[in-house]
MIBA-656012 format. One line per field, with one value per residue (C-alpha): residue number from 1; z, y, x. Coordinates in pm, 1 decimal. Each point is the difference from the previous one (the first is absolute). Example, Ala and Ser with C-alpha at 12.3 -4.5 7.8 and 13.67 -1.06 7.14 Angstrom:
BEGIN
resi = 1,2
z = 780.0,-66.0
y = -450.0,344.0
x = 1230.0,137.0
REM end
This chain:
BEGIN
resi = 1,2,3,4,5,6,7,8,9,10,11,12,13,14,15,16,17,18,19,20,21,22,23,24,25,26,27,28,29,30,31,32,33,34,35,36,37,38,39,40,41,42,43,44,45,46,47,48,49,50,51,52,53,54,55,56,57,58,59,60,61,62,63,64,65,66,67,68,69,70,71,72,73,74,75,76,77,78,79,80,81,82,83,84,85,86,87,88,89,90,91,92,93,94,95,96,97,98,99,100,101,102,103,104,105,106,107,108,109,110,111,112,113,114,115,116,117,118,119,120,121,122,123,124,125,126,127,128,129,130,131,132,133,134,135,136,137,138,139,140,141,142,143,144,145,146,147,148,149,150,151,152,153,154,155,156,157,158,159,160,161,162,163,164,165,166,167,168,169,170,171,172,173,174,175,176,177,178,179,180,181,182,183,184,185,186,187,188,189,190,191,192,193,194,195,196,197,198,199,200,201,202,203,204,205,206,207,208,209,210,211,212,213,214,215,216,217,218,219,220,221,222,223,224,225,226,227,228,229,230,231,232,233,234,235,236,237,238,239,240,241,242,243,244,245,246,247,248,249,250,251,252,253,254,255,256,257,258,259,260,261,262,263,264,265,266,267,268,269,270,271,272,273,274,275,276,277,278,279,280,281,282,283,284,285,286,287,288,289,290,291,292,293,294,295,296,297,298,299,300,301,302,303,304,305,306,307,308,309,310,311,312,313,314,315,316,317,318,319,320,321,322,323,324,325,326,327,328,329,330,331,332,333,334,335,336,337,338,339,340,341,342,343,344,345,346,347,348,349,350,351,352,353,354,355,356,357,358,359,360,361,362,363,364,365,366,367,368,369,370,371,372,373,374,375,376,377,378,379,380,381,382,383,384,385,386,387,388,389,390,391,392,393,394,395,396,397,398,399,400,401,402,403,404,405,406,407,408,409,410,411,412,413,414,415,416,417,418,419,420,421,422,423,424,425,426,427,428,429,430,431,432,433,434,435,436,437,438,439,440,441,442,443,444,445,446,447,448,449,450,451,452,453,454,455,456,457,458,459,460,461,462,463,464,465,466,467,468,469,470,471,472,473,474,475,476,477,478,479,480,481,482,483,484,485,486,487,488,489,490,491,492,493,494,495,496,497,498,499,500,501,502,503,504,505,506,507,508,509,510,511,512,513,514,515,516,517
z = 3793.4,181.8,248.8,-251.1,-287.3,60.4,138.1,-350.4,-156.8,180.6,-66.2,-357.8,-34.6,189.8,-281.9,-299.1,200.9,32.1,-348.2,-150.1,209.1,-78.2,-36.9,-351.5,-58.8,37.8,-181.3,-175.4,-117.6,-355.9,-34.4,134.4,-202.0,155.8,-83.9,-382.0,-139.7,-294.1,-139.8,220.3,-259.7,165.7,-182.3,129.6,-140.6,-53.7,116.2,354.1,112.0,276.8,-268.1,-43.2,-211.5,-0.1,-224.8,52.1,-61.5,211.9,-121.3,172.4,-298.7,92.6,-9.0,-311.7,-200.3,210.3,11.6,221.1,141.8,330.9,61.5,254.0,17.2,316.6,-54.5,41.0,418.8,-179.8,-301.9,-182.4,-282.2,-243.4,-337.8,-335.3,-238.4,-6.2,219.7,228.2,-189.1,-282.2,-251.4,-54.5,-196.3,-344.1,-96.4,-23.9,324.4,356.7,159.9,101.3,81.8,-37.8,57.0,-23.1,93.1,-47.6,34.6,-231.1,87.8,-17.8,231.1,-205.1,89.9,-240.4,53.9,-235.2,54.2,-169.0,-98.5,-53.3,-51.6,167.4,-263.0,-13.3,-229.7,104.4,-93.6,149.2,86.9,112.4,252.6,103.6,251.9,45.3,277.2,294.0,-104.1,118.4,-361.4,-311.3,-363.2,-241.6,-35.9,-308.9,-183.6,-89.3,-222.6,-189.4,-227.5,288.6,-107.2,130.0,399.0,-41.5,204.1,350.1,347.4,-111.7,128.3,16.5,-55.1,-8.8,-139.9,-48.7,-298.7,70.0,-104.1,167.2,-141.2,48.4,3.8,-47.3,-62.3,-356.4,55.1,-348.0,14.2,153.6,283.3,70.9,-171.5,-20.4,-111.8,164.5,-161.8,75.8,-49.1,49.1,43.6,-59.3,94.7,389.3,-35.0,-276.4,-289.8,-49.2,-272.7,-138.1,150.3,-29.5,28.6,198.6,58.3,-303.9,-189.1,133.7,368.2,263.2,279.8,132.0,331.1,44.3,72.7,-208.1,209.7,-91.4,101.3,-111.0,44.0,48.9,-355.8,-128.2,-105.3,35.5,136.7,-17.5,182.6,6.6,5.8,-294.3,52.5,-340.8,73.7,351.9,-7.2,208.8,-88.0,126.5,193.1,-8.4,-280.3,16.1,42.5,-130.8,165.0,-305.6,-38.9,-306.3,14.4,-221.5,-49.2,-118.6,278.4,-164.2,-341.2,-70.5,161.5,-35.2,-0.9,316.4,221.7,288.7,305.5,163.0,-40.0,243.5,104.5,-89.6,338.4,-146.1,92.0,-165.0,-131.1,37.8,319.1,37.5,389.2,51.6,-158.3,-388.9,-56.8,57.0,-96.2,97.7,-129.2,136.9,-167.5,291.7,-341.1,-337.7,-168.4,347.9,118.5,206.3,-41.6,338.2,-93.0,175.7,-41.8,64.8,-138.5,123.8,293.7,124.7,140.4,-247.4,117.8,-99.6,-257.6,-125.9,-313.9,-151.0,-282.3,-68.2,-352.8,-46.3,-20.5,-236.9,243.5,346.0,255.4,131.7,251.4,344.1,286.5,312.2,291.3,163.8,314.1,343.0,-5.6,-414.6,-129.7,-120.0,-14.7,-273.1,-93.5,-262.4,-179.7,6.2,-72.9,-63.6,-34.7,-14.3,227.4,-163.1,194.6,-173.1,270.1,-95.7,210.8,-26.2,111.0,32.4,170.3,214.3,178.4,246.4,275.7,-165.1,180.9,-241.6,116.6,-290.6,192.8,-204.7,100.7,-238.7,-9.8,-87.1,-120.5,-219.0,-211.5,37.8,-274.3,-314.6,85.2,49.0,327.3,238.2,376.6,215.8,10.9,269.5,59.9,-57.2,101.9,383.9,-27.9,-266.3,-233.4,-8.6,-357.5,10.9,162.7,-325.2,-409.5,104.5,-308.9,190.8,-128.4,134.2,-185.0,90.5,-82.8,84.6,96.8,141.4,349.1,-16.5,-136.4,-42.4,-20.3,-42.3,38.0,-93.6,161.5,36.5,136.6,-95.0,286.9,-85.4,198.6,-72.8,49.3,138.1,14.1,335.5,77.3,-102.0,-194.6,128.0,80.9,-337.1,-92.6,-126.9,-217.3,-65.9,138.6,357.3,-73.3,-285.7,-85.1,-31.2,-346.1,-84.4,-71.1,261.9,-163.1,263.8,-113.4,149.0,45.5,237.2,49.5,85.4,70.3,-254.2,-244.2,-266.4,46.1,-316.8,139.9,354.3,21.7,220.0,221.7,102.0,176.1,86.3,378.1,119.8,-327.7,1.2,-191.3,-375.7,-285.9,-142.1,-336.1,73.9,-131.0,220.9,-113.6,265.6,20.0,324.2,224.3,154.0,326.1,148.9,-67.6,37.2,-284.5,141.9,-277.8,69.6,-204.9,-105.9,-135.3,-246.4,268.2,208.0,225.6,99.2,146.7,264.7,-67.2,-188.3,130.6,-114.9,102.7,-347.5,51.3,-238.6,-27.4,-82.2,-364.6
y = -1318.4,349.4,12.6,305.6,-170.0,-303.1,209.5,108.9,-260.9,-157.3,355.6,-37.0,-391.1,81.1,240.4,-219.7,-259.8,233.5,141.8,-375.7,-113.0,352.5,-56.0,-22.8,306.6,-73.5,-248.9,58.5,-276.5,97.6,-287.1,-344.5,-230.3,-368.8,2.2,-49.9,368.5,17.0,336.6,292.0,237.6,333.2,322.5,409.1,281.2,257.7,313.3,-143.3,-241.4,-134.6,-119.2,-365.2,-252.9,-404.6,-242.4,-392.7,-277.2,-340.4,-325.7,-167.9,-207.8,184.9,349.9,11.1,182.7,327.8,223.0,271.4,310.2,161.7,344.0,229.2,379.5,37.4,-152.5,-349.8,14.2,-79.1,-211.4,-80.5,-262.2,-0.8,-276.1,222.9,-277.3,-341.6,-148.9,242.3,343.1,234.8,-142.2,-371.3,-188.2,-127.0,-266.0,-370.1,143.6,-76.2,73.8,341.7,26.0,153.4,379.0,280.0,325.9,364.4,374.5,238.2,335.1,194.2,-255.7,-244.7,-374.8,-229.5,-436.1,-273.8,-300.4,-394.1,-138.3,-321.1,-367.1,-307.3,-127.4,277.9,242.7,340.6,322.5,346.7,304.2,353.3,157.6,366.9,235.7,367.1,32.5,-176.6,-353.5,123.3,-156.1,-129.4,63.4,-267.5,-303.2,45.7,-312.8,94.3,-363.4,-80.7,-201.1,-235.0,-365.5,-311.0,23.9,379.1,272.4,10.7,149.7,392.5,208.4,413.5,343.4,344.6,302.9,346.5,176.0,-289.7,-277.1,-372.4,-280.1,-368.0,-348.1,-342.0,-285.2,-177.2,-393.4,-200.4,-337.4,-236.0,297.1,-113.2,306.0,371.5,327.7,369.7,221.2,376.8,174.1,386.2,302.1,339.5,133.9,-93.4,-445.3,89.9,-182.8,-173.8,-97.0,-336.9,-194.5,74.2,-328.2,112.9,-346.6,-157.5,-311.1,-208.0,74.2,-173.7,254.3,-311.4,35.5,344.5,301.7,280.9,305.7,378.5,315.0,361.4,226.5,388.1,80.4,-227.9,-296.1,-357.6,-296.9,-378.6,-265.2,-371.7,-351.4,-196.1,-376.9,-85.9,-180.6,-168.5,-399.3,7.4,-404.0,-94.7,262.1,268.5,236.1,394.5,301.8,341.9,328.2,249.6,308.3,231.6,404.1,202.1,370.6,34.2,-164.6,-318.4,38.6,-151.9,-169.8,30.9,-273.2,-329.4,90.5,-319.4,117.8,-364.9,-311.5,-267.6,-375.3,-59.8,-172.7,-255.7,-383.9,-302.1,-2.0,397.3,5.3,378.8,60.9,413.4,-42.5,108.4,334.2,279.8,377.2,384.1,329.8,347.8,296.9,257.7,279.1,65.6,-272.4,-170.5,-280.1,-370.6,-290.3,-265.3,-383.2,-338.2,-305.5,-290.1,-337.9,-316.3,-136.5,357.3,230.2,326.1,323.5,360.1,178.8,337.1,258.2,323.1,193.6,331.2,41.9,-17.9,-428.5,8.7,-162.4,-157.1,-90.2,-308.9,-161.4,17.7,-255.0,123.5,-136.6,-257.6,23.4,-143.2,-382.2,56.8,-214.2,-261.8,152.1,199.3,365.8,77.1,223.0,278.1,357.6,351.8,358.3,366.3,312.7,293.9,129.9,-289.2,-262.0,-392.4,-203.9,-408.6,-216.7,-397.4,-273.1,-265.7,-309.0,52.7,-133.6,-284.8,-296.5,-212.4,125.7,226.2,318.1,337.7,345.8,388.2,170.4,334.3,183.8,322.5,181.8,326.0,14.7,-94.4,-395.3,-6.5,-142.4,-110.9,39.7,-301.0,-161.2,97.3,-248.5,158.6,-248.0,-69.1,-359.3,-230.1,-222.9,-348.3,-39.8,-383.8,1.9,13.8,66.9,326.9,198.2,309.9,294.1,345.7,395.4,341.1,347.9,293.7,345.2,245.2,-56.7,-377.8,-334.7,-156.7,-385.8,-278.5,-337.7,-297.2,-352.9,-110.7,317.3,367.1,167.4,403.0,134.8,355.5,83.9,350.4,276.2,105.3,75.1,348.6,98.0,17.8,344.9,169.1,57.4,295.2,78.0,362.0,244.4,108.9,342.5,203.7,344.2,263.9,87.0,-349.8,-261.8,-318.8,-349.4,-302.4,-331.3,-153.0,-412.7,-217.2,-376.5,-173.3,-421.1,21.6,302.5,41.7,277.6,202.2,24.1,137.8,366.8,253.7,292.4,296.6,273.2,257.3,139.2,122.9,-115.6,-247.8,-283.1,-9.5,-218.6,-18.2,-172.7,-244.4,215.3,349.2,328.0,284.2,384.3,82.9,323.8,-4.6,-164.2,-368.5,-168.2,-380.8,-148.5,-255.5,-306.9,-292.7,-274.9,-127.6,-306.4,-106.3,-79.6,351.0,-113.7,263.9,-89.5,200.3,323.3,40.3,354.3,143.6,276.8,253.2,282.1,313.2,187.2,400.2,132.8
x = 3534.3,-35.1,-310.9,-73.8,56.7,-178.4,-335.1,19.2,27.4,-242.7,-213.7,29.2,-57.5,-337.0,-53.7,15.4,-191.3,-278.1,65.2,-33.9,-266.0,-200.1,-409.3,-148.7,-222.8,-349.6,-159.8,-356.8,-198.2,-158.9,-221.5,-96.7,-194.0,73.0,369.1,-24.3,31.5,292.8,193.6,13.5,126.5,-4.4,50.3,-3.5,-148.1,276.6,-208.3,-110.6,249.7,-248.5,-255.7,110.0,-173.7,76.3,-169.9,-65.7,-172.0,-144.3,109.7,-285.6,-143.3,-361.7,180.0,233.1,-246.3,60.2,289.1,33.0,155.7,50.8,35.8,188.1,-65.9,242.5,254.7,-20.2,-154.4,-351.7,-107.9,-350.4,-33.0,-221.5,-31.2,98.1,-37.4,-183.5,-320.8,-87.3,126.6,-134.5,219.6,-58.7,222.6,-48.5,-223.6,189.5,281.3,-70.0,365.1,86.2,410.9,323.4,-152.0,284.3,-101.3,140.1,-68.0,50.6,184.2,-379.2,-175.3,-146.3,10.5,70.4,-33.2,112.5,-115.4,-18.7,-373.6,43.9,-153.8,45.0,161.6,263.2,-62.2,55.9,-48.3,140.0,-290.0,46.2,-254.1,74.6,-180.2,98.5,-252.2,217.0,-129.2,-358.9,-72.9,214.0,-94.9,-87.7,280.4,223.5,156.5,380.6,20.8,-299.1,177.3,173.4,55.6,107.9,89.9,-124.5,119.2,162.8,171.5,-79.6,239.1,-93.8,121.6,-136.2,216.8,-50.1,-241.3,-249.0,230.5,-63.4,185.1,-69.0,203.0,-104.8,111.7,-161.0,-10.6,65.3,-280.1,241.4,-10.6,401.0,125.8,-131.9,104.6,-20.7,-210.7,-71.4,-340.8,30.0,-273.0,74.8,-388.9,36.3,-120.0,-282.4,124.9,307.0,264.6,30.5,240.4,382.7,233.1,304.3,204.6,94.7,-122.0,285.2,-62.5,-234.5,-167.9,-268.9,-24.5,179.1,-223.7,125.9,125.4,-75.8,140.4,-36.8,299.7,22.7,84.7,-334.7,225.4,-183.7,196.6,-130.8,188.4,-85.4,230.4,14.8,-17.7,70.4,329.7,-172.5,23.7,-386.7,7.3,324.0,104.9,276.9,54.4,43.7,-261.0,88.4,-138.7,-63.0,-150.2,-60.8,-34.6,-271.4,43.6,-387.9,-132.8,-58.1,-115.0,373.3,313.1,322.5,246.2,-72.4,293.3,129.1,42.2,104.4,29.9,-86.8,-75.9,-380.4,-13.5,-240.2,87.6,-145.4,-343.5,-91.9,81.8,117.9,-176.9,100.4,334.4,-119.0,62.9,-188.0,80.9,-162.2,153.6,-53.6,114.9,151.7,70.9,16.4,232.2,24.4,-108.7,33.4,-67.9,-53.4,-63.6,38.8,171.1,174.1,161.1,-221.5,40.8,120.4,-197.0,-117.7,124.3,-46.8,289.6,-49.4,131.2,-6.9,11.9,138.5,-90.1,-337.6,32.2,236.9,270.9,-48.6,205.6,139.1,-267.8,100.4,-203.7,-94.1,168.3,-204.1,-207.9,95.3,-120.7,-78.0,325.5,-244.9,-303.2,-187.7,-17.5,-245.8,-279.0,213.3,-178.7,146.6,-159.9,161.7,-129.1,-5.0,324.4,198.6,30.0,-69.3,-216.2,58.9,-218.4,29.1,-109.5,212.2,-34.2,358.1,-260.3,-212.5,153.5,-148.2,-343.4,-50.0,42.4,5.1,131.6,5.5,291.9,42.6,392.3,22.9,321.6,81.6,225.3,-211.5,47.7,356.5,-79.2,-231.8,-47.7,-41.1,-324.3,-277.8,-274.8,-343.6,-226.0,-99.0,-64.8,170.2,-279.0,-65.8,23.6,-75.4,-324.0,-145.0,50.6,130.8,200.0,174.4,58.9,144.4,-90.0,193.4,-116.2,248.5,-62.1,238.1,-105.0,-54.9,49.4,-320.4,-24.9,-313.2,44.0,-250.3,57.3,-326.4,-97.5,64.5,193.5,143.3,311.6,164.6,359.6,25.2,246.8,67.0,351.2,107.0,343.7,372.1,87.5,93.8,343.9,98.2,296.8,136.6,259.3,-88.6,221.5,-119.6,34.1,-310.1,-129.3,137.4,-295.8,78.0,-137.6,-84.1,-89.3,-254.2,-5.5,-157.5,-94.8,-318.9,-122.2,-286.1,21.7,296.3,243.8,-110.4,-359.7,97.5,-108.6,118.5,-74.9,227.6,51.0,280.2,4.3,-369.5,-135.9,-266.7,82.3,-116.6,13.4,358.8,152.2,253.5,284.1,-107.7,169.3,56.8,76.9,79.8,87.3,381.6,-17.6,-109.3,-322.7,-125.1,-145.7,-273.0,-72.5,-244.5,-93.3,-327.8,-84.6,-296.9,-188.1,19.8,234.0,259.3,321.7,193.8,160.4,373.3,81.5,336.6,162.9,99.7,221.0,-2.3,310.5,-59.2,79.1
REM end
């Protein structure tokens, strides 16, 4: 090879060396409680972006009667905790329950907070409250019961959603007596978490959620999605059989369903006698606009390691896509990827979220990865690790878990692995240089039309903005398709683009020539 060549070669190996081997952002530890603390569910308040809120719970056997929440008014550099529900808090739970678990937590688009959480016995009955607060969390209203006629295993793993006009909407899981099947039921509030409706069943009689927190998203248009697996066909006794990631669509957000739509089918991963490990299925949706939305789940076939797949839907949930798996990590071949999470930013980009053990050696070693889709979930970009150090997740009975948020500017992630750690994603690179398509001769009197496109790392094409400006002009906000009148002669037109996050890139300028009448 050339001495030139082979400098750049060299140059641009150096590059992707750096590029792979680039620092986590800065990790933030939420809360540290001995190495025992479960959940880290972490939800954004629409308005303020940099008001964060994560809610947990410690599995110590002396400190399961408390749940609790940590917030973050600046975006995610500081964090207080306080308990919400249980020992300690202004809301203790009913008489006969000493476990507080499972909390899921949510803003609404005015402000208010809004936690779900399971009370439950030691012998494990469960039941699913509401607390909300639209004072920050400074203090939360009185608890509301969304079951009060739960039976047999009860109520379990609330999931959370807040829409506009005051709408929340709640999942849980109901457990039949032998508590190895359940049911997802909805409970929804039009009046902002007051009151709530009696429960809606959304899978069917036939199927089997157990073990399969429901997931909820809200789209642009108000339409209600609930995704969960169905483990009615899984062999738990002797191993083997088949999951099925579902989901069904409401158009009244969730006083009724329309029809239980697969999105895949895959290996339960469970071997002999229940042993599933992080292979079962799991499943998160996130709606990026109205009618559209994906779904992210993980799985695998036992022995083989579970890995994250993905889908989407065009039509409002009506059809899906066929899954597609992301490619596996350096060093992952045999190793898990798991508890896979997704959320939309308002701009229409899709954050995933998972966690993976390409590292354990054996040793129970866990790392967070971070990719996001530009193109409604089509695809994915390649993983970035967000966590500094990876977790030993066998030092103790430590159940992982892994939460995004999105805004515009930032992908937002929690993590819980026996303690709560916080890491955000940021934009910081700025646009391509626009390109701009259009006739560079035109004649005066004549109206010239330029299209206006750029590309950007983090924020989808449709959501770029742009400024312009023609000669002397200062630059000024333009539409993507920017109409001129101009006087006979040259002039430049100047175009940057800016992303969602204010970046601007450099300046297009292209020369336009006017002919005379």
């Amino acid at each position: 090879m050339p001495p030139a060549r082979l400098l750049l070669a060299l140059a641009c190996a150096g590059a992707l060396t750096a590029a792979a081997a680039a620092a986590p952002p800065p990790n933030v530890h939420v809360a540290q409680m001995g190495g025992a603390l479960q959940g880290g569910r972490l939800a954004l308040d629409p308005r303020r972006p940099g008001r964060l809120a994560v809610v947990y719970w410690d599995d110590r056997r002396e400190r399961r009667g408390t749940c609790w929440i940590a917030l973050s008014s600046d975006g995610g550099a500081t964090w207080t905790s306080q308990a919400f529900a249980g020992a300690g808090s202004g809301n203790l739970l009913p008489p006969g329950m000493s476990l507080c678990r499972n909390p899921a937590v949510a803003f609404g688009p005015d402000e208010t907070l809004y936690v779900a959480y399971e009370a439950a016995r030691l012998s494990g009955f469960a039941q699913v409250e509401l607390v909300r607060s639209s004072n920050g969390a400074a203090t939360f209203g009185s608890p509301v019961l969304l079951d009060p006629d739960a039976a047999g295993g009860g109520d379990r793993e609330p999931s959370i959603v807040a829409g506009k006009a005051g709408r929340v909407v709640v999942s849980f899981q109901r457990y039949g007596e032998d508590e190895d099947s359940a049911a997802v039921e909805v409970v929804t509030s039009s009046d902002r978490g007051r009151t709530f409706s009696p429960p809606v069943a959304v899978s069917p009689p036939a199927q089997n959620a157990a073990g399969s927190t429901a997931a909820l998203a809200f789209d642009a248009g108000g339409w209600l999605y609930v995704g969960w697996v169905d483990g009615s066909a899984v062999d738990l006794g002797g191993g083997g059989g088949t999951a099925s990631v579902v989901a069904a669509a409401s158009r009244d957000g969730g006083r009724t369903f329309g029809p239980v739509r697969t999105v895949a089918e895959l290996p339960s991963g469970c071997g002999p006698n229940d042993d599933c490990g992080n292979r079962y299925p799991a499943v998160s949706l996130a709606a990026s606009s109205a009618g559209r939305v994906a779904a992210a789940w993980s799985g695998g076939a036992f022995p083989s390691p579970a890995r994250i797949s993905y889908s989407r839907s065009a039509d409002g949930g009506r059809t899906w896509t066929a899954g597609k798996t992301l490619p596996p990590l350096p060093g992952s071949t045999d190793r898990d990827q798991y508890g896979a999470d997704v959320a939309a930013a308002p701009d229409g980009r899709i954050d995933l979220v998972f966690l993976d053990q390409a590292r354990d050696a054996d040793t129970g070693l866990l790392d967070v990865e971070h990719a996001h889709s530009l193109d409604g979930g089509r695809t994915f970009s390649r993983p970035v690790r967000l966590d500094a150090a990876p977790t030993a997740t066998q030092r103790g009975d430590v159940s992982a878990a892994a939460s995004v948020a999105s805004s515009n500017a930032a992908a937002d992630t929690a993590w819980a692995a026996g303690d709560v750690s916080f890491a955000a994603r940021s934009d910081s690179k700025a646009p391509r240089a626009p390109h701009v398509r259009g006739a560079p001769v035109v004649r005066e009197g004549r109206p010239a039309v330029y299209r206006l496109s750029a590309m950007d790392t983090f924020t989808p094409p449709a959501a770029l903005r742009f400024v312009c400006g023609v000669d002397t002009a200062p630059l000024r906000r333009c539409a993507a398709r920017l109409m001129l009148r101009l006087p006979a002669g040259s002039h430049v037109l100047r175009v940057r683009a800016v992303d969602a996050a204010g970046n601007r890139s450099v300046t297009t300028r292209i020369v336009l020539r006017v002919s005379p009448r």
